[in-house]
N, C-alpha and C positions, 0 to 999 in steps of 0.2 A: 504494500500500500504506500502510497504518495500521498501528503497532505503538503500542499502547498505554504501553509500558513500553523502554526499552534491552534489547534482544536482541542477544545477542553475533554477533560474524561470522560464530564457526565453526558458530552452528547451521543458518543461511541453507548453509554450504557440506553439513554433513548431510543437510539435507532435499533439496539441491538432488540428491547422491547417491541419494537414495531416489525420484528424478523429478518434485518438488514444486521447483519452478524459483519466486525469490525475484520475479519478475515478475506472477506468476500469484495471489500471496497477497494478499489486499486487508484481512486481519485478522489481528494475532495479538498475542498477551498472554499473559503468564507465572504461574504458580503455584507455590507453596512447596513441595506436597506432594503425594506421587500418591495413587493410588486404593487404600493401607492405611494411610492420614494417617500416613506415616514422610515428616519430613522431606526433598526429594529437588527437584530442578528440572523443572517441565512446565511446557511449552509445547504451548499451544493456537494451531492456524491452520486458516483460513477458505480457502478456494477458491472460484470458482465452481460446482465438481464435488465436495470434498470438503471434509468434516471431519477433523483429524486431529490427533493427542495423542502428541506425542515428550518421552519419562519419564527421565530420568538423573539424574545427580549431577555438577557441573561441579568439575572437581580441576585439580592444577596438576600438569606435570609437571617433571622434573632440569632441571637447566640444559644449553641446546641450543649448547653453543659458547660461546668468551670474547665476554662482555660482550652477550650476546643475552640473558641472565637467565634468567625460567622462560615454561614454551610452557602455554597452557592446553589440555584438551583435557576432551573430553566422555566419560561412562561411560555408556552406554546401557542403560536397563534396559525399557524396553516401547514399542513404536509400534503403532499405532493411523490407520486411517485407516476411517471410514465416508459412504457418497454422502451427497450434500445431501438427495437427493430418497426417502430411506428413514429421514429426520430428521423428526419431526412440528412437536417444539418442544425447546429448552435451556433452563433455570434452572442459578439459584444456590440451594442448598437453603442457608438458613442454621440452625446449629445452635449450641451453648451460647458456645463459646470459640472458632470456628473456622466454616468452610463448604465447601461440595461441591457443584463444577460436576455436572449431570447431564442427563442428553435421554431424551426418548421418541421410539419408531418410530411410524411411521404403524401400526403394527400391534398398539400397544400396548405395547411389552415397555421397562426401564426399560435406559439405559445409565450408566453411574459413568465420568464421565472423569478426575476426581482430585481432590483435595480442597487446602486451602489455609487459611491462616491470615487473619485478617479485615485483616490486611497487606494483602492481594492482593484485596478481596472488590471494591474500588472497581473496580478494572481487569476484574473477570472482571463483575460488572454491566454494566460499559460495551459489553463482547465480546457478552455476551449480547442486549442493546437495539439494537445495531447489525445484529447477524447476523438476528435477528429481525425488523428490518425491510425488511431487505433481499430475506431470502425470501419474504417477505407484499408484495415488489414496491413498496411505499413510494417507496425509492433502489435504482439499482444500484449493482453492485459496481465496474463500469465510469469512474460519475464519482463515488466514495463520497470523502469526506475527511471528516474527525473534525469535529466543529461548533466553535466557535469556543472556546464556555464550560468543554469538557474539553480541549482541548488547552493540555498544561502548556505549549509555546512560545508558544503565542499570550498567555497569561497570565502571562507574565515578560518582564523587559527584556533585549531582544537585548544590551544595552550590559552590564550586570553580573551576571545572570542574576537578581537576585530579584524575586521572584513581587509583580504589584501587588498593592496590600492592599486595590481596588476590583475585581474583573474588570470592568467595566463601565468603569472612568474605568483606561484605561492610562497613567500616572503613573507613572513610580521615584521616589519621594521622594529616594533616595541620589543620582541623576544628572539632575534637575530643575534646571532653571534657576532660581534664585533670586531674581534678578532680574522675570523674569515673573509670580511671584504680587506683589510691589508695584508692579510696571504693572498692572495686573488689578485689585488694589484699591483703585486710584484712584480709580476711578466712584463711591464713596462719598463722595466728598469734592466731587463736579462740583456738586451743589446748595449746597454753602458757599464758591460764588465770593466773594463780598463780603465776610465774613467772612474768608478766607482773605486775600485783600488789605488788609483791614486789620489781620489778625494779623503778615503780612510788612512792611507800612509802618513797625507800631510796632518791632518787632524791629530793620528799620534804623536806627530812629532810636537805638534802646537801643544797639544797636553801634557808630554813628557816635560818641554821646558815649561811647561806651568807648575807640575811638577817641581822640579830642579831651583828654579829661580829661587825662592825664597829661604832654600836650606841654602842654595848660596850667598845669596843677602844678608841673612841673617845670623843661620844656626853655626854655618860654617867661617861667613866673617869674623864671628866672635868670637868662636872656638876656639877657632885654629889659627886664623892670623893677629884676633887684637891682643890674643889672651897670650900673656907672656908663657905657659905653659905648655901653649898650643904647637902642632908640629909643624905648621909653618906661619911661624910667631913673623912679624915684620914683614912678610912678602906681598905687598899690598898690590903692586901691577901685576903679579903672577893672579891674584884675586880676580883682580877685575879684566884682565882679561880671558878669564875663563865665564868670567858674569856676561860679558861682551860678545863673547862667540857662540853662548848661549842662547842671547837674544837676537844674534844676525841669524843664527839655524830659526828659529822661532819666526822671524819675518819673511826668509824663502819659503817655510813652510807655508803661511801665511798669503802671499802670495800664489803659488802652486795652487793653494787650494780655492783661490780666487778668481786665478785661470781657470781652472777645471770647473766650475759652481756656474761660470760664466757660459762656458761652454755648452753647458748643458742643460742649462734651462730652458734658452730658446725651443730646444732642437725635443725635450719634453712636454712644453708648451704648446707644442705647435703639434706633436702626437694625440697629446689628452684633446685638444679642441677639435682633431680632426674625426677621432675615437668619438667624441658627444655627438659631433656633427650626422656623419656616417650613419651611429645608431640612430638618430631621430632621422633622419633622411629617409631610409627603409620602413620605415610603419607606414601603415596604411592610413590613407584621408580621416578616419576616424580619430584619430591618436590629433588630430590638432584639431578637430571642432571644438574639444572640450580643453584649449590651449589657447594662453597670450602669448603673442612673438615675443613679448617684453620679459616674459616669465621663461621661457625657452632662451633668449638673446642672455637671463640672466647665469643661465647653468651652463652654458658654452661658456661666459669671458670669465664673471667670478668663481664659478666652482673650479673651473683648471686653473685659476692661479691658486684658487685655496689649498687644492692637493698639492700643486707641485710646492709652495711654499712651505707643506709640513712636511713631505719626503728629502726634498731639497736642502734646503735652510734647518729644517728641527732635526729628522729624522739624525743625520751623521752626528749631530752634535748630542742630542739624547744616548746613542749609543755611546760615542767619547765619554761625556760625561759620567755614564754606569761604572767604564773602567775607572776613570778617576776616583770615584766614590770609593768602588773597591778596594785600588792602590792606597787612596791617601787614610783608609781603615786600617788597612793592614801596617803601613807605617806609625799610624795612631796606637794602635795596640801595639806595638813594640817596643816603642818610647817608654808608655806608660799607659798598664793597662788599665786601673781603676780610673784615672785622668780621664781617658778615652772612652770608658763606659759611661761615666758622669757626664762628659761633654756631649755622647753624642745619646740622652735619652731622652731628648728633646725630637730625633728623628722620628719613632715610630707614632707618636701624637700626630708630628705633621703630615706625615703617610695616611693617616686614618682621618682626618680632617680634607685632603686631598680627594680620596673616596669620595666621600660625602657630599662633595661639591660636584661631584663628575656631571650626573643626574640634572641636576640643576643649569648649570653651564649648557649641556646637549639641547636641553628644551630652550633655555632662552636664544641661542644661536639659530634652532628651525626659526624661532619666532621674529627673529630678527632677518634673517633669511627672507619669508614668507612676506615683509612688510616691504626688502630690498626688492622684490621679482615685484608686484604689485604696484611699487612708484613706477619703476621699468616698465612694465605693460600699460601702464594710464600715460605716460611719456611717448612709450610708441603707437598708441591709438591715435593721442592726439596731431602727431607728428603723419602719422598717415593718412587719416583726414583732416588735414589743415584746411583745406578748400571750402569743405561742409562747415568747419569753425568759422572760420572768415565770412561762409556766405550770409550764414544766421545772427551775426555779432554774436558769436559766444566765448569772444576769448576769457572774458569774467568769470564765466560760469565754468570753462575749461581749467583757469587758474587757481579757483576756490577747490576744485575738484582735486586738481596734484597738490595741493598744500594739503589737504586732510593728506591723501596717501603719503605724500612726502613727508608731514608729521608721524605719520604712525610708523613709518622707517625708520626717523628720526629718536620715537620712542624708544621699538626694540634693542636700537645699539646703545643709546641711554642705560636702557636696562643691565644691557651687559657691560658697558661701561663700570656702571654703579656697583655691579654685583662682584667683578673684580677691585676696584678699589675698597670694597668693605672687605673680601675676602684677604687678598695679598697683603696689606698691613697687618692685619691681625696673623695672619702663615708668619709674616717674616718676624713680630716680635714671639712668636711662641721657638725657632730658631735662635733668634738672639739670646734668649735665654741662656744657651746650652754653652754660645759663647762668654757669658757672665760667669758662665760656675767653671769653664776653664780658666780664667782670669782668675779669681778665686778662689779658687783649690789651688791652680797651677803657680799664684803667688804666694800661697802658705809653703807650698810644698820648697819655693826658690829660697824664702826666709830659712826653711828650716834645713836648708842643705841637702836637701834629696835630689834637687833639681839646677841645672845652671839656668843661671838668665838666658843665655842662647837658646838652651835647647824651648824654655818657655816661648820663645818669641817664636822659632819655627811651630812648635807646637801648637800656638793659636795662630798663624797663619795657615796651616795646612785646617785648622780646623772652620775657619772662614771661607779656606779654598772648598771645604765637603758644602757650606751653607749655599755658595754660590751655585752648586748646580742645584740646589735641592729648589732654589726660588728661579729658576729657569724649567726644573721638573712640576712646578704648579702652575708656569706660565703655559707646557708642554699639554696640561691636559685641557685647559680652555683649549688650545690648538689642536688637541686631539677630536675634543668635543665638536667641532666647526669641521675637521675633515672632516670623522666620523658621517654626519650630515652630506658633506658633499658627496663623501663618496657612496652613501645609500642611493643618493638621488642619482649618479652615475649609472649605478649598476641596475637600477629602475628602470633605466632608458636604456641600459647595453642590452638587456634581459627582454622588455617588452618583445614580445609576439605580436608582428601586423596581423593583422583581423584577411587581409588579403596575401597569399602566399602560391607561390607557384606548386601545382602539384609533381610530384617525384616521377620522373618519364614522363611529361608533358610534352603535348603532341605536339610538332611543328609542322604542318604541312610543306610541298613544295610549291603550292598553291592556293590561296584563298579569291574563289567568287565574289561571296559577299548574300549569301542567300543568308537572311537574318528569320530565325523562330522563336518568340516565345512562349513558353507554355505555364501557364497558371501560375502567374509568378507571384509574390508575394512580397512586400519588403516595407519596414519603416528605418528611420532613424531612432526610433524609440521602440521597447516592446511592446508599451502600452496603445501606441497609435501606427496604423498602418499606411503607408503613403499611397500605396500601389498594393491592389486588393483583386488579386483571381486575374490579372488581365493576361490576355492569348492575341495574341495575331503571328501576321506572316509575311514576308517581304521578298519578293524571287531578288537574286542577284542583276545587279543591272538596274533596278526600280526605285524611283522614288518613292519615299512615303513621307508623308506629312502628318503630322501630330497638332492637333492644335487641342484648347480646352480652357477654361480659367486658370486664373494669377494663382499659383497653388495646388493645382488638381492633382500634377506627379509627371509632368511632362518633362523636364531636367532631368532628373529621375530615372528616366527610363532609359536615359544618353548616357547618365552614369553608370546604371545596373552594367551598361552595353559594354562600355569600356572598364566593366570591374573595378571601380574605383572604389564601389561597394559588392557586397555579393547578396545575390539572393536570397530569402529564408525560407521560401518554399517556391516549388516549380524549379524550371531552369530554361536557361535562355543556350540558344544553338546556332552558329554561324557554319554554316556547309554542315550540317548534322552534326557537328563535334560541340558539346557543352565549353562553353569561354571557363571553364574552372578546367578541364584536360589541356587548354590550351597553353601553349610557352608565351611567357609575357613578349616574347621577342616577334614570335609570331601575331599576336594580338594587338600590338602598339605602333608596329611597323604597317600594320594593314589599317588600320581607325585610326583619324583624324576628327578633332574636335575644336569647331568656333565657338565660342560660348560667348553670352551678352557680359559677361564681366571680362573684361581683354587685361591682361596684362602684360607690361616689357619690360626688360631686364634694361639695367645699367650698360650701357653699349651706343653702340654705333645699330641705325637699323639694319644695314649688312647683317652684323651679328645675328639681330631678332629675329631676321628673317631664316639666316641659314640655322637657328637652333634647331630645326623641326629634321634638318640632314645636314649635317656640318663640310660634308664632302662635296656638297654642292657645288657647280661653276657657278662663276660670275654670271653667264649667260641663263643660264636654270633661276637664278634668281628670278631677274629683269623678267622674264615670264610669268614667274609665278606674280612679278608685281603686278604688271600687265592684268594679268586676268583678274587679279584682285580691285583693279579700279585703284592702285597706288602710287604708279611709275608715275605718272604725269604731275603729282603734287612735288615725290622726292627726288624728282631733277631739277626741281625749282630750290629745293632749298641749298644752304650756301655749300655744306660739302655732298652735296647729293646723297646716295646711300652709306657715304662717309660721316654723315651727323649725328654728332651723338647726341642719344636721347638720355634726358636725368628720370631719375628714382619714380615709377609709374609715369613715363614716356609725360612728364609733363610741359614740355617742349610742343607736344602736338594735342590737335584738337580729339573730339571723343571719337569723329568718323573716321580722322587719318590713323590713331589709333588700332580702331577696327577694322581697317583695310590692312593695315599690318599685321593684323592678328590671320587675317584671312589668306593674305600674303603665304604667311609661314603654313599653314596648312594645307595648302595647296602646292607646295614643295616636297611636302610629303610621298605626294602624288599615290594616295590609301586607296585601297578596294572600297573601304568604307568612309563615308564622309557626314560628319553630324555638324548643323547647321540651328544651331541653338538659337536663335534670334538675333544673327548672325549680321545681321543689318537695319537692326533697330535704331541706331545712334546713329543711324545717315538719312538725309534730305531723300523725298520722293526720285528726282533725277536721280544721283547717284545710287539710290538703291536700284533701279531700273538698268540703271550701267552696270553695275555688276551682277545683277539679276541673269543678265541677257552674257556677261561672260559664265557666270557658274554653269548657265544651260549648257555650252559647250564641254565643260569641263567636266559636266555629272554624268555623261554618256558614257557608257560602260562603268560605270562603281553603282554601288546601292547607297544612294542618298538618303538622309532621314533629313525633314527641315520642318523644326519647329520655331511656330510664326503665330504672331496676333493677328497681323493683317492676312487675311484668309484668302485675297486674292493675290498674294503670289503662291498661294498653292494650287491653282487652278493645273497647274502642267500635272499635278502629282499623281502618279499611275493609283495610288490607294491613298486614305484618307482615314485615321481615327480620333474618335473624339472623348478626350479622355474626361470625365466628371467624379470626382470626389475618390477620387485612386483609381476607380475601371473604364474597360472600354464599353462608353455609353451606346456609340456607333463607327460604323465600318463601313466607306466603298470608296467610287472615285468621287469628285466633285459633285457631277451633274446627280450622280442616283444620289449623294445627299441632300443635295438641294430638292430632289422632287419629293422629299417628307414634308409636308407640310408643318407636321409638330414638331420637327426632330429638333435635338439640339442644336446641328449644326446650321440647318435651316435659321434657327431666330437669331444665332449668332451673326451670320454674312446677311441678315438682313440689317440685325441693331447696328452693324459696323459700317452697310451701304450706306443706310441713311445720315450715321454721322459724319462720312466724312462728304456727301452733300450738303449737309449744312454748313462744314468748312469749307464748302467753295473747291471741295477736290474732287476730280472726275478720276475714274481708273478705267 
């Protein structure tokens, strides 16, 4: 059994009363409201024999005895049970604010099983598309289980319950191992072996003379050369220049490792961005509707400096630093061991206070994050519709708009700001401590002769030198906390699965026609609403078809299904009998070409724009494709002819030369298939006409699809459908549409004859 939703116990014990045994039920899901849309609790359940609808309201009742609390129980207001086999088909009728399950008989007659709130429309979708294939024989009911990508279990973590934020990559970011994405991003670093070894060479050396220096400054000046007992009492330039050659090695090292650090950042830098890039590049059209450029533009430039700057810059030094810790321990306890116990029992406090903070730091860093990609994305919306800002005077309103978001940026790093500065002073005097009681003990100890002043003064130097890494090891873990983050979000995007993927031995043909079929196709952008609902037609190769229908219907839609930008969720669509999911993206993309009413052009010269659709192009292959496109004649006028370059959405040119560009480049392509999306909307009657009268010649031999408002340039179009509220309403060539006198397309080319009569335009 499947229940879509938490079904209470006592209803399973109702139904089981009414002889509907909780073994026998392979479906059921909930609804808000019955069948007079008054708020109330239905439950819908599947059988293999029946359908059936138990209507109540779930109340609580008195308290049932000390300390049993309240007993729920059910008010029963309608059941409902009708056979499978006198069911035709069930939907979801969706309506303004709300929706309503309902069925037909095989017999015709309509049934209302209750209605619900668009709360509940996902779950009664899903009841629907299951029960429905299961009667059409598809699956039985016998081995039926939920698919993978609706089951809210399978898409959260058993460990905490929250939902991945990939269905595809099962991940909890909360209960993830931390550890494994910096083993995982190592492999980045496997090609800067030699580099990395000599960035750690130099580093030891830098350490060692940190090391070194101050026993010779100090322990050893004193000892040996001030102290008249010392073994080399008097030799003061023999000192210093060993203090001297100490510190020249310490700045080659220093150096070298400046070289190297130099080296290698670029050349990582420009990996990690190209690694973000890459993966986001490969997801399917899906992965950025629910996406800011600004919030994406933010994880390409800041998250690869944040890795590279903790691998880079922290990483070598956090290691160095461990061994120093180590060393200048080991030297500590040899000196003096109780000294060195005393001094250094200030460490494991700050180690566990370090903890403690981890948690805290990680979360303010997403949140600081989350506030940076959010100014970014309100900066590049507004920055990409400037035109629309300027047209409406909204630069005020645009401005008040980035100062909230730019405040609340502004907050999060505040926060972490603040939270380091209350944190770090307090870290560093609970350290300082440890150097008080060496002072302290270690000057009782020098009064009382156990100890020389020398050795005291090396002794609290090397034990400032352990302090020093330990407040670079709690700067290390804010830094840790900040990659930490970035690098989740990395591997979020490395990991993502496109929703659209080439199948394994995908067919390439040696030839594509262009004969398009759809069968019973099915498809939304959402589960809860369908764009495109049962539609079928059919296209021979060679033939125009025209799509027309209202602003909305699913006409885009269908140009997208075509070219698999999206995939279908029932039916399947077939270009020369082969399903477009068997097909090699190479042979699919290479054969369709798409104009679409939104044009866009790249930073370039139009040359470029134009040859992006075949880069191999001649000069001469171009100039035609301008030609036909109605473009040649404007871009020899301008100063460098196909030489000009056009800025950031070609705003250099108007919205027609634009779309003659657009048209340009798809007709270079020179596709079996040609989609003509309103492809000439944004040009004057004359030049739509001009290019009208070249695409005729060009569409000869391909299968044209052109969808159009104006309905008389679909007059040539071999077939004609009209698509209303996701289906196809009607089907044929022009003239058999027009002679319905009701038909849709009928009042459509009539309300549009007569308007553009009253504008004064003839066709």
């Amino acid at each position: 059994m499947t229940a879509l939703c938490k079904i209470p116990s006592y209803v399973y014990t109702l139904l089981d009363k009414k002889g509907i045994e909780k073994e026998k039920i392979y479906l059921i899901t909930y609804c808000d409201m019955n069948s007079d849309h008054i708020y109330a609790d239905s439950y819908i359940i599947a059988t293999d024999e029946k359908i059936c609808v138990l209507c109540g309201t779930d109340a609580l009742s008195k308290h049932d005895g000390i300390g049993k609390g309240l007993e729920r129980y059910f008010s029963e207001q309608y059941f409902y049970e009708y056979n499978i086999c006198d069911i035709d088909s069930i939907k979801v009728e969706e309506l303004l604010s709300s929706a309503r399950l309902t069925a037909k008989t095989v017999s015709g007659d309509d049934i209302f099983f209750c209605a619900m709130t668009n709360f509940c429309r996902g779950n009664a979708n899903l009841f629907v598309k299951y029960f429905m294939r299961i009667k059409k024989g598809e699956i039985t009911s016998s081995d039926f289980s939920l698919d993978t990508e609706d089951d809210p279990k399978e898409n959260s973590c058993p460990k905490c319950g929250m939902r991945y934020p990939d269905r595809n990559r099962k991940v909890c970011p909360r209960c993830m191992e931390k550890g494994k994405l910096y083993k995982r991003f190592g492999v980045f670093f496997l090609k800067y072996k030699i580099e990395i070894v000599l960035l750690v060479l130099s580093l030891v050396l830098i350490t060692a003379s940190g090391i070194i220096t101050p026993y010779l400054s100090k322990g050893f000046f004193f000892d040996k050369i001030l102290n008249k007992n010392g073994s080399l009492y008097g030799e003061v330039l023999v000192a210093v220049g060993i203090i001297a050659a100490t510190k020249f090695l310490s700045h080659i090292a220093d150096m070298v490792n400046g070289w190297v650090t130099t080296k290698m950042s670029a050349k990582i830098v420009y990996d990690l961005k190209n690694t973000i890039f890459g993966s986001i590049e490969r997801l399917s059209l899906s992965f950025f509707n629910g996406r800011q450029t600004g919030g994406l533009m933010t994880q390409v430039n800041d998250d690869s400096n944040t890795i590279y700057g903790f691998f880079c810059d922290g990483m070598p030094f956090f290691l160095i630093n461990i061994v120093q810790v180590i060393v200048l321990c080991i030297i500590l306890f040899t000196m003096n061991p109780l000294l060195a116990a005393l001094s250094l029992i200030t460490v494991p406090v700050f180690i566990i206070v370090i903890r403690r903070t981890y948690n805290t730091q990680r979360k303010l860093h997403a949140k600081n994050w989350s506030g940076i990609r959010r100014m970014h994305a309100r900066l590049s919306d507004v920055l990409g519709g400037i035109r629309v800002v300027k047209a409406f005077s909204k630069e005020n309103d645009e401005t008040s708009r980035f100062y909230v978001a730019n405040a609340r940026a502004a907050k999060g790093n505040k926060k972490v700001q603040l939270f380091n500065n209350y944190v770090y002073p307090y870290i560093g005097y609970i350290l300082y401590c440890g150097n008080i009681i060496a002072l302290g003990v270690g000057g009782y100890l020098v009064i009382k002769g156990k100890f020389s002043y020398g050795e005291l003064l090396t002794f609290t130097a090397y034990v400032n030198m352990i302090y020093s890494p330990m407040y670079f090891f709690s700067h290390m873990v804010d830094w840790y906390a900040s990659t930490t983050n970035a690098l989740q979000r990395l591997f979020e995007i490395m990991d993502a699965e496109p929703d659209i993927t080439e199948k394994e031995g995908a067919i390439t043909p040696n030839e594509i026609y262009g004969k398009i079929q759809f069968k019973n196709v099915d498809f939304g952008y959402t589960k809860s609403k369908k764009v495109i609902d049962n539609v079928s037609f059919e296209i021979e190769a060679g033939k125009i078809l025209g799509i027309v229908g209202h602003t909305g219907a699913g006409k885009s839609t269908i140009a997208n299904l075509l070219m698999r930008l999206y995939d279908v969720q029932e039916g399947e669509i077939l270009i020369d009998g082969i399903n477009v999911k068997d097909l090699s993206f190479e042979a699919l993309y290479k054969n369709i070409a798409i104009v679409s009413q939104e044009t866009y052009l790249f930073i370039g010269s139009i040359l470029d724009n134009i040859k992006y659709a075949k880069p191999d192009a001649s000069f001469e292959e171009v100039i035609w494709a301008a030609k036909c496109a109605g473009a040649h004649d404007f871009i020899v006028k301008l100063p460098d002819g196909y030489n000009t370059k056009i800025g950031f959405g070609a705003k250099d040119l108007s919205g027609g030369e634009r779309q003659r560009v657009s048209i340009a480049r798809a007709i270079l392509l020179d596709p079996k298939i040609l989609i003509l999306d309103e492809a000439t909307a944004a040009m004057d009657t004359k030049t739509e006409k001009l290019i009208q009268n070249a695409l005729s010649g060009l569409t000869k031999g391909k299968t044209t699809i052109m969808i159009a408002h104006r309905l008389s340039t679909l007059r040539d179009a071999h077939k004609l459908i009209v698509i209303e509220n996701g289906k196809v309403a009607e089907e044929g060539s022009h003239k058999e549409l027009l002679e319905k006198e009701d038909g849709v397309y009928n009042k459509l080319y009539t309300l549009q004859l007569e308007a553009l009569k009253n504008a004064g335009i003839t066709e």
